[in-house]
C-alpha positions, 0 to 999 in steps of 0.5 A: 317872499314878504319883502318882494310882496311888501316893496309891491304894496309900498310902491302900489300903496305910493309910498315914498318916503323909506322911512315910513316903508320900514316902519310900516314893515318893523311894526307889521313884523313885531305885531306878528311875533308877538301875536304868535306869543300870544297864540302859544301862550308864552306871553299874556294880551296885557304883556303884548300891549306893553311890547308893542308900545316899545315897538316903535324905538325897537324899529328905529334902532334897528333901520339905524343899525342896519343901514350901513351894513353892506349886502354880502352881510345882511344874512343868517345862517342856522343850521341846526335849524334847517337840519330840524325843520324837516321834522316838525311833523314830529313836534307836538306844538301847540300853535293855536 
């Protein structure tokens, strides 16, 4: 659902330049996971400043490496993963 929600706020926000949409969209990202880092404790506050200064070259290197890849190959699949999920009642994890 982000992307569908995010291409919304792009076109409501009037945003027409892609590259600046990806941006916004890369640094929104890697804010959230390493906010979730930092909520798990597995990386201090100081740390994560340090991290979202190389956000940026991260962001780019990725648009740039995945601009050519076609459709049918922009996907993933974990299924160990999706055979856990239905677990996690289970885990003792500590999200906050």
């Amino acid at each position: 659902h982000l992307g569908s929600l995010f291409g919304f706020l792009v076109r409501d926000f009037g945003i027409t330049n892609e590259k600046q949409a990806f941006d916004v969209l890369g640094f929104t990202v890697a804010r959230d996971i390493i906010s979730a880092a930092v909520r798990l404790n597995l990386i201090g506050p100081l740390s994560s400043v340090r991290m979202l200064e190389k956000v940026e070259t991260a962001v780019a290197f990725g648009i740039k490496r995945g601009q050519n890849t076609p459709v049918q190959s922009a996907s993933g699949c974990a299924p160990v993963i999706d055979a856990i999920q239905p677990c996690h009642e289970h885990l003792a994890v500590r999200l906050f």
